[in-house]
C-alpha positions, 0 to 999 in steps of 0.5 A: 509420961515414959515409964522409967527403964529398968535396971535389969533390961536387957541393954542390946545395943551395949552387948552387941558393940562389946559382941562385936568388939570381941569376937573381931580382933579372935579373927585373926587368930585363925586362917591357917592354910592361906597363912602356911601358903604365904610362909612357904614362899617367903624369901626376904624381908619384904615377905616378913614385912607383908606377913606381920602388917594386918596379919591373919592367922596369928596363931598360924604364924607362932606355931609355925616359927616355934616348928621351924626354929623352936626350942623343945620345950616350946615345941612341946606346948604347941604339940609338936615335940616329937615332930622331925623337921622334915615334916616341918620343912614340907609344910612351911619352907621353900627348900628341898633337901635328901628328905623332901623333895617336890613331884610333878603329878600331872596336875600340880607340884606336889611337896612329899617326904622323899628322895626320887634322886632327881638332878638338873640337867643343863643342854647346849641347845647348838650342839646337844650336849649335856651337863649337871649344874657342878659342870655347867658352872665348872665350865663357866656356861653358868654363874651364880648371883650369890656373893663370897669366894670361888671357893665357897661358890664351888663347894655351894655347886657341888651339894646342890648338885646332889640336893632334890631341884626345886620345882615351884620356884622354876616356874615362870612368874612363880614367885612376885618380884621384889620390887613389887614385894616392897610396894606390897609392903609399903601399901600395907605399912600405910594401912597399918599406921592408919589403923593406928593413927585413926583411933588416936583422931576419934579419942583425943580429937573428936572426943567419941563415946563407947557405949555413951560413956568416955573412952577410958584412958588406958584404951588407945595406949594399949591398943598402940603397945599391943599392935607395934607388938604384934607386928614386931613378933610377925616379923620376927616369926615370918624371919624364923621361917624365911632367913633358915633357908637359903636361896641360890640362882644362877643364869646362862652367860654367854650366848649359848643356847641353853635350857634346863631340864628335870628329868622325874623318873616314875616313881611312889612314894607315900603310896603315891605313884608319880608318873615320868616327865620331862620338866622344863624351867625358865633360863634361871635356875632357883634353888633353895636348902635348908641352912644347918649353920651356926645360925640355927640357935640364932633362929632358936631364940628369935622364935621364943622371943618374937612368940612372946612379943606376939602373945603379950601384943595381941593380948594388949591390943585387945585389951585397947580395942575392947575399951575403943570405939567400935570403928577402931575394930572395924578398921583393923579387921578391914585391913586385915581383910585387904591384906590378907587379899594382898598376900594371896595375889603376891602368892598368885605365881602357884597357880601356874603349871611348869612346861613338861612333856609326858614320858613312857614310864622306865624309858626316860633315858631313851627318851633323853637321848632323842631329845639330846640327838635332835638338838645336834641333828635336825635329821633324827627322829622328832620328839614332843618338846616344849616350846623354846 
């Protein structure tokens, strides 16, 4: 005869499931760095899509869209108070400006608070002359793919002529292509409402226990308010962060022959010493500044409001995971998992190097005007350049 159990046994199977059920959705709250890493290359509504399905790094997420387009007050719960927003635009944005600006270390891109001066150069490969971007586009050898007036166009030119050139983004294969953005996107939006989908299936269709009782009934209408919550709040963080800088690209026209260029004087800063090169882009020109528009108490209130839809939507989506079955959590954080994988690849493009050519500290002039002098003469002296 089996000797009853007692009351006060220790039920491992009930506390590991609620163990479990715990501790796996707290994961997604962290992963900072690898979340910073995606925000700082988002560029469009298929970031933010991609950000908020699975989304790791929760936290991560809310604080960074309460630094970039906060109010005080909110900046002052999460620390950030006296913060300026050059250190923020160095962390989490894609834009350069007069504060930040981005280096060539010999090594890798480096993103430092600073102005080293640097312009694009623009060479007529035919015949060795040399332009900024404002005269470049002034003599129609260059055109931008924004829309609005000439006007505007012109006046656009004009300050990103004087304004730091964006390194990562003039590297080649640096950023994924919308399209494969969008598919990224859909696949994760798929994902997502089958992690929703799922549960509702084990509750209602096939009637699954949580630890040998019935699932209560408040689990899965939680779990559904609280994950449509979490991903509205994602997206409208990840849009905080992407929508307040604003992207500009321009391409040759014509059939000349051009190619842009950087020229990094050597220079420290932040007790950095960064040496002299030649940078080489691709044919496009990418740029992208910090906007100080209108718009800016705009993104104030979509940072507050998309905070707290956030917070309240992970609160009540643990609520409505802890009282489901225990295949709910595991989905969930499988897909994260997988997502959080699928954000790294579409961020694969910072794993590449741009063309430069090393140059002898304090004679980057000289060194230009060889480069310029055998581009109109195949006769003068021969110089390191990169492959055309």
């Amino acid at each position: 005869m089996d000797s009853p159990t007692s009351s006060s046994e220790f039920a491992g199977d009930e506390f590991s499931n609620n163990l479990f059920s715990d501790l796996a959705p707290l994961l997604t709250l962290f992963g900072e760095q690898v979340t910073k890493q995606f925000l700082s290359l988002s560029l469009g509504w298929a970031d933010n899509v991609l950000l908020a399905m699975g989304p790791l790094g929760i936290m991560t997420i809310i604080v960074s869209a309460i630094r970039v387009g906060g109010i005080k007050q909110l900046k002052a719960v999460v620390g950030r108070a006296r913060e300026s927003r050059s250190t923020a635009e160095q962390e989490l944005l894609s834009s350069t400006s007069a504060d930040v600006c981005e280096f060539w270390s010999g090594r890798e891109i480096v993103r430092l608070i600073g102005n080293p001066q640097m312009k694009w150069l623009i060479i007529d490969r035919s015949n060795g002359e040399l332009y900024d971007l404002q005269s470049a586009h002034k003599s129609g050898f260059i055109s931008s793919q924004d829309k609005g007036s000439d006007r505007d166009l012109i006046d656009t030119v004009g300050i990103l002529n004087d304004a730091a050139p964006n390194l990562a983004l003039n590297v080649r294969r640096a950023t994924a292509s919308r399209g494969e953005l969008w598919l990224w996107a859909m696949i994760g939006t798929v994902l997502q409402v089958t992690a929703i989908v799922f549960p509702g299936v084990t509750t209602y269709r096939w009637a699954w226990v949580k630890a040998g009782a019935p699932i209560a009934p408040y689990g899965y209408p939680c779990f559904v308010v609280g994950t449509l919550l979490v991903v509205v709040g994602g997206m409208g963080c990840g849009h905080v962060i992407e929508g307040i800088t604003t992207e500009h690209n321009f391409k040759p026209t014509g059939s000349r022959d051009l190619q842009s260029l950087i020229l990094q004087r050597s220079v420290t800063v932040a007790d950095q010493h960064f040496a002299s090169y030649a940078i080489f882009s691709s044919s496009w020109i990418r740029t992208s500044t910090l906007d100080n528009s209108p718009y800016e108490s705009y993104f104030s209130v979509l940072a507050a409001a998309s905070t707290i839809t956030a917070l309240v939507g992970f609160v009540i989506q643990f609520v409505g995971l802890r009282a489901l079955h225990w295949s709910a959590t595991i989905l969930q954080l499988g897909i994260t998992l997988v997502m959080t994988g699928v954000r790294a690849w579409a961020r694969r493009g910072l794993a590449f190097d741009p063309v430069t050519v090393r140059i002898l500290d304090g004679h980057e002039r000289a060194w230009l005007a060889l480069y310029l002098g055998r581009q109109s003469n195949r006769n003068s002296p021969n110089i390191q350049v990169p492959p055309k």
